[in-house]
N, C-alpha and C positions, 0 to 999 in steps of 0.2 A: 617512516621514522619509527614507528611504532615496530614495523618488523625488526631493523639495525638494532634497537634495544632487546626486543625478546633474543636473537642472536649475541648480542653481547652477553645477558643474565645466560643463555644457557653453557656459551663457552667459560663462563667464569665459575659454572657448577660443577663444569667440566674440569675443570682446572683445580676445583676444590677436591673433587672425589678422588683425583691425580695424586694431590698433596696425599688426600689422608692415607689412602691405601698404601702408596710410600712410606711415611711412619706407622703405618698398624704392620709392613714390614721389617721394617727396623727392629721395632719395638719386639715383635718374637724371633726374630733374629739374637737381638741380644738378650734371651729370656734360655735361647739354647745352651747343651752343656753336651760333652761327650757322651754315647750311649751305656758306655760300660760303668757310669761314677751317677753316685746317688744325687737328686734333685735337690737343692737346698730348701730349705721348709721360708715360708713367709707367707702374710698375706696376700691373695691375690691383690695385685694390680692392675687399676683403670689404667683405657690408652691414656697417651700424651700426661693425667695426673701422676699416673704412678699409683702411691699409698698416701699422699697428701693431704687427703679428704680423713686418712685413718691415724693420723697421727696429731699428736698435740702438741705446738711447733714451739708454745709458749712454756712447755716443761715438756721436753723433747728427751731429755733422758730420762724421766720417770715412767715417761710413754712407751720408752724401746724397752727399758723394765721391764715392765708391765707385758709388754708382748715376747719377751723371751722366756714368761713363766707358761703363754701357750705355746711358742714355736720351739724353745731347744735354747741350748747355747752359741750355737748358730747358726744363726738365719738371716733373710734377705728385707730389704725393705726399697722401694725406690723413691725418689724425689723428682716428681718429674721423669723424664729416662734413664735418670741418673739410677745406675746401681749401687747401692749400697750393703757389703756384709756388716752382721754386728755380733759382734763377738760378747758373749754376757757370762760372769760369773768364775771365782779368782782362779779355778784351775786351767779354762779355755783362754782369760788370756792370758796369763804365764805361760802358759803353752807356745802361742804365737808371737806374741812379742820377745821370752825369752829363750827357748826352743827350739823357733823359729823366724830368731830374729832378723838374718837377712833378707826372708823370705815377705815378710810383713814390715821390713824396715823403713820403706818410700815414707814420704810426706805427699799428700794429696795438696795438691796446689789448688781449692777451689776457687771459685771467680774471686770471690774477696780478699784471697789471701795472697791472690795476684797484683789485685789493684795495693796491697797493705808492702809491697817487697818486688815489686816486677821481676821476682825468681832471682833477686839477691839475697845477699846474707847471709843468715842460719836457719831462723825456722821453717822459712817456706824453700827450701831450695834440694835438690838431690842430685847425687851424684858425685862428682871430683869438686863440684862447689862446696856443698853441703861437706863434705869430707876434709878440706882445706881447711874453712872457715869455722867450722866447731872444733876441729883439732886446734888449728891456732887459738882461737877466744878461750879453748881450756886452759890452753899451756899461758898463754899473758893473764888471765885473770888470777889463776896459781905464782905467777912470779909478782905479781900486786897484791898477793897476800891472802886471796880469799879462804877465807876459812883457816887462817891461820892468827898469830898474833895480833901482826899489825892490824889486821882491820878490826878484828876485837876489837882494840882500842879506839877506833872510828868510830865504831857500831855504839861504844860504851859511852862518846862524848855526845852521840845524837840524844843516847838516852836521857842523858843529863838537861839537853837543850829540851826533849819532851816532856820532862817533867817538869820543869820551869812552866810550859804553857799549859799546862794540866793544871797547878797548883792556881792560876791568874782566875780560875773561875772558883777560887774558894769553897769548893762542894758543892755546889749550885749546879743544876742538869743540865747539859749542853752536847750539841753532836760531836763525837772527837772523831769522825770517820774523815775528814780533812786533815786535822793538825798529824792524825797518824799517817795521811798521804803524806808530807810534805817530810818524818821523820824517815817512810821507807824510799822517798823519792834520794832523799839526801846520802842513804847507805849505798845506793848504785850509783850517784852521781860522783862520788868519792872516787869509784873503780872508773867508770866508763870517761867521764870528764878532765878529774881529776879538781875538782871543787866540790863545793858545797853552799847553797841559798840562805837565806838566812828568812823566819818564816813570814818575815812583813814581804819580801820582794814581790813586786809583782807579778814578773817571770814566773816565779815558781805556782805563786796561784794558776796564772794561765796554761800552763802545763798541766796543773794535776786536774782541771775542769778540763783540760781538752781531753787527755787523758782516761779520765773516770768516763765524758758521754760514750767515746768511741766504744771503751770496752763493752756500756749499756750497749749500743745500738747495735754493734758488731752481732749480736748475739740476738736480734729480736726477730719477730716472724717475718718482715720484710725483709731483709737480709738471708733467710734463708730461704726464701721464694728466689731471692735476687741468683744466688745459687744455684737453682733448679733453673732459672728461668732467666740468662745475664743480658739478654739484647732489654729486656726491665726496667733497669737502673733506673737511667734518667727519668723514669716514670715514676720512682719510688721516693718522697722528702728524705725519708732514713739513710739512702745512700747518698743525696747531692749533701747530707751533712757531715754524714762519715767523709767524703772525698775531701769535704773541705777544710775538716778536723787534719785528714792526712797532710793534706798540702800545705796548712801553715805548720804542722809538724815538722814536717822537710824542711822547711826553709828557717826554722828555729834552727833544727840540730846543723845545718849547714853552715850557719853563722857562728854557730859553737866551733864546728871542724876547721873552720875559716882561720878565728882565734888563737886553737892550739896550733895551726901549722904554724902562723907568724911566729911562734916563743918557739918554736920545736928547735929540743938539743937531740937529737940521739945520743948522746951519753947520758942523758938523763931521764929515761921514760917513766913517769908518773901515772898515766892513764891507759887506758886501752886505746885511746886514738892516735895516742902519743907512739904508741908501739905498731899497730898500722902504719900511720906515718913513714915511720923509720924503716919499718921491713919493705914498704913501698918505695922509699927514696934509692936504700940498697941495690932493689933488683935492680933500677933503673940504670942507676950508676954501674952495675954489670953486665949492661948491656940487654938485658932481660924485659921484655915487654907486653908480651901477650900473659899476663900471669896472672893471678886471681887478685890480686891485692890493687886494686880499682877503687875511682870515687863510689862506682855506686856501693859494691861490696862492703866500706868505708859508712857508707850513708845505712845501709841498711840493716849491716850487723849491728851496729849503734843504736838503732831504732827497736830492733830487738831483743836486745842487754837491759835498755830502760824503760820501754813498755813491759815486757813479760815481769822484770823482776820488779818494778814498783810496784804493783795491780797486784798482785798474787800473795805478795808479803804484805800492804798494805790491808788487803782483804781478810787474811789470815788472822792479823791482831785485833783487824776491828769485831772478827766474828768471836775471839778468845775472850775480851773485857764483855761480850754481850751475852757468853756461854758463864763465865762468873757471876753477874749481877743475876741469870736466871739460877744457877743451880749455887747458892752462896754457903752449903755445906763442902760442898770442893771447893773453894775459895778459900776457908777457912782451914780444909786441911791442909792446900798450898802455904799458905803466910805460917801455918804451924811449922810445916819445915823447913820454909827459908829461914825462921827465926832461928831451929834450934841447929842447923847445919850453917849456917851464914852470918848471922846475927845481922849487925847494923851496918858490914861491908858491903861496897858493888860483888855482884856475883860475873862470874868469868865461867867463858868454857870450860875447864876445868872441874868447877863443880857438880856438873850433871850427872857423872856417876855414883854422887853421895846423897844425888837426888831424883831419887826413883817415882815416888811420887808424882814431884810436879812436870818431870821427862812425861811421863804416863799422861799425864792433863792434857803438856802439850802436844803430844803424839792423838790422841780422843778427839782434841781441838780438829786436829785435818782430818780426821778420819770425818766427824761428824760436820765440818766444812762442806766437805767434798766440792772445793771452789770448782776446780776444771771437772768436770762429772764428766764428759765425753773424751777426756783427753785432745788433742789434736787429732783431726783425721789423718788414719795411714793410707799407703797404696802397696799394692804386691807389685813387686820388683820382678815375679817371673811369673810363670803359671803355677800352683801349689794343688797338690792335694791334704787336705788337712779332714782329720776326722772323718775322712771318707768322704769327704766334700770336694769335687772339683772346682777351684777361684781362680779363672783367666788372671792375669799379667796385666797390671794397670787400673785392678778392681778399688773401688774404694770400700777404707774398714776402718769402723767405727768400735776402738778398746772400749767398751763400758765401764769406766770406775767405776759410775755410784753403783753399778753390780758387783766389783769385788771390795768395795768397801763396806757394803751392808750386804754381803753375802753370810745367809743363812746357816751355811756350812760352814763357817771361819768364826764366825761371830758369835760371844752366846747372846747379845742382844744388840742386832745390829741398828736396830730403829730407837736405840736412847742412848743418853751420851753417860757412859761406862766410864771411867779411865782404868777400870777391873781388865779392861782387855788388855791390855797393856804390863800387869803385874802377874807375879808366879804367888803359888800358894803364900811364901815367906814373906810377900810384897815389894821383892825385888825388879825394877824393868824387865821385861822380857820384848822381843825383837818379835817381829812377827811380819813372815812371808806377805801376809796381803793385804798390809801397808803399801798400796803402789797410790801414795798422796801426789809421788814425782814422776808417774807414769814407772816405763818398765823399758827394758831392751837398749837397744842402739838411739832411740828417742828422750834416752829420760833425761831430766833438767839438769842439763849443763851447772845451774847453781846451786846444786842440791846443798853445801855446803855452805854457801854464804847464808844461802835460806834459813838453814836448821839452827847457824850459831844465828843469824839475828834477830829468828820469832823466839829463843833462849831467850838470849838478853834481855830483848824489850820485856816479855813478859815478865820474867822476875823482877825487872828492877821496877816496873810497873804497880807492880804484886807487893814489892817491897815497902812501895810508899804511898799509896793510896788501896782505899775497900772499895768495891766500884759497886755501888747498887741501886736500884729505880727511881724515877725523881718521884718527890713526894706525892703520894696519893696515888702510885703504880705498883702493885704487888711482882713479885716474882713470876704465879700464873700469868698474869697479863703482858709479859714481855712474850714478841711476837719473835720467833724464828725459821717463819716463812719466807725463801730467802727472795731475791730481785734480783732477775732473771736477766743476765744479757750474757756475752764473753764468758765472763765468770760466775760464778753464783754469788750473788752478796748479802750481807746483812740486810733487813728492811728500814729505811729509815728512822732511827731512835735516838732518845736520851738517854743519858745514862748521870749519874753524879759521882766524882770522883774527890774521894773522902779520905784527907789525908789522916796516916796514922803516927804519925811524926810532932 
């Protein structure tokens, strides 16, 4: 007995040193590069961790920061086996994303972003999909108006409904980081649905909690071990809640699609599923079947018209009323020009070029947001030489915003919130290259325009009727804007009192 055991423990050490030496092959196998093409700079990496051990998972962009002031602009990091380049600083990646933008143009489907789209839709997908289905969601969101008129005036009536529940707390300090989920949830659900909630529904609460964890948890250190490491998962709480976030997400937005098909006129397309629909009912009826316009495609570009654009705009406003209550001399210069350029009217798209100023605030607002700080990961679409770097075909790359948005070289002070960067001597707007708030290239946000007219909006009219500043017994210093860290970067948990000036 005793022998059959010693025989099993040595054949299973046998079996181990098998395994590793396998992966301590691998591992420099994919560490090789051409002989003729220079080495990329990074930390060494441990087997099987990687750089794991050397990064800080829970401020992970300020880490690769941080290591691009030793390694270069760019350099390597890995996650597990995973390789990763990371691109840092606004000239390197203007360069690749726009440059070099077919070449850096992929989207990196990692584990999560598989489970979040099964390689439908928009954002996680590449190729004749990816190609299809952004070309189309451009052109129907544009024929629904975006960034044009009509939704102005959508955008202008939510405002109306926001300041209604803003005013119900009588200047008394309360979290508006919900009531402003439910106003940006409302401006995409306008386009994508063709409705709007009203802010008692229940619906809409359970959406913007499902919503707001996923974005938190998407983004937290188990999740991105889950990444490194996906047979994990089910071991992880963070992802059986993510999963389960996702699945009653699906089966909401399914019941919505369910909905519009029963009403569906194709002579009358009011939504973006309304218009799916109809471009799907078409091919069919010509005979045409294998074509990209499918339920899932249907389910999933859906899923990523209203997660991405709620979260992001939603984030944006909450971080702008928490950048005024701290800094209330820009506040005060804001409400001085809406008064003497606007007076007591709604302000409209239109007026932004008579208001440089508060363009400036809001342009400083993203820049010192910096919500997406890593961007989406990309992938190389072929094998690239860049900067004298050889990057294999299917590498993954990581755009660093928060390096070209607090890039030293661009910025005269990129670590305090400016709106000077923004202005020319005279104090007129000035435009500025490495503003990439929307990303850059073949990747940048599809809604850049709905985005810009409705953190506009909301903000002045916001600006226009209430002063937003600490609840009593909170100084200015003691507002906290250390942000909370998931998907996105968000405001920390706060009060604020919103003080009407009416």
């Amino acid at each position: 007995m005793f022998e059959d055991l010693l025989q099993s423990s040595a054949s299973s050490s046998l079996l181990g040193a098998i395994v590793l030496l396998l992966l301590l092959y691998l591992w420099s196998s994919s560490l090789s590069s051409p002989t003729n093409q220079r080495e990329l700079p990074g930390p060494k990496p441990l087997p099987l961790l990687g750089n794991l051990l050397q990064v800080d998972l829970k401020e992970l962009d300020s880490s690769l920061f941080h290591l691009s002031k030793q390694y270069g602009p760019v350099f390597t990091v890995y996650f597990g086996l995973k390789k990763v380049v990371v691109l840092a600083g606004y000239r390197t990646v203007k360069e690749a994303l726009v440059n070099h933008a077919e070449e850096f143009g992929d989207r990196m489907i990692t584990p999560i972003f598989h489970d979040f789209s099964k390689e439908n839709g928009i954002l996680f997908t590449n190729g004749d999909t990816w190609k299809e289905m952004r070309r189309f969601a451009l052109s129907t969101l544009r024929d629904l108006g975006m960034g044009k008129r009509s939704t102005e005036g959508q955008i202008i009536e939510e405002c109306d409904n926001l300041i209604e529940e803003f005013k119900k707390h009588k200047g008394k300090a309360f979290n508006n980081s919900r009531t402003i989920a439910y106003a940006s949830t409302n401006i995409i659900s306008a386009l994508v649905f063709g409705k709007r909630f009203e802010y008692s529904d229940p619906e809409l609460h359970t959406t913007v909690e499902r919503s707001h964890e996923s974005f938190y948890l998407a983004g937290t250190k188990s999740i991105q071990i889950y990444n490194a490491f996906p047979w994990l998962g089910p071991c992880l709480k963070n992802w059986r809640v993510l999963m389960k976030n996702v699945e009653d997400g699906e089966e909401s937005l399914r019941k919505m699609i369910a909905e519009r098909k029963e009403k569906l006129n194709p002579e009358m397309c009011s939504c973006f599923i309304d218009a799916f629909l109809s471009r799907k009912q078409n091919l069919e009826e010509s005979g045409i079947k294998d074509s990209f316009y499918h339920d899932d495609n249907l389910l999933y570009s859906v899923s990523n018209l209203f997660g991405a654009g709620t979260d992001t705009m939603a984030t944006t406003i909450h971080w702008s009323l928490l950048l005024m209550a701290k800094y209330p001399h820009v506040q005060d210069k804001v409400q001085e020009e809406l008064s003497r350029v606007i007076g007591g009217r709604q302000a409209r798209g239109e007026d932004r070029k008579n208001l440089p100023y508060t363009d400036a605030v809001i342009h400083e607002i993203q820049r010192k947001a910096n919500i997406l700080p890593m961007a989406l990961p990309h992938k190389t679409s072929r094998d690239v030489t860049f900067q004298g770097y050889f990057i294999k075909e299917g590498t993954t790359v990581f755009p660093l915003l928060t390096s070209v948005l607090n890039d030293e070289s661009e910025w005269a002070s990129p670590h305090t919130f400016n709106p000077s960067h923004f202005l020319d001597a005279e104090g007129k707007f000035t435009k500025r290259d490495a503003f990439m708030a929307f990303s850059a290239g073949r990747r940048m946000c599809l809604g850049e325009s709905l985005a810009r007219m409705g953190l506009f909006l909301i903000f002045t009219s916001l600006l226009q009727h209430f002063r937003f500043t600490p609840p009593p017994g909170v100084t200015e210093d003691d507002l906290d804007l250390m942000p909370t860290v998931g998907f996105t970067l968000s405001p920390p948990p706060h009060e604020l009192c919103a003080v009407s000036r009416q």
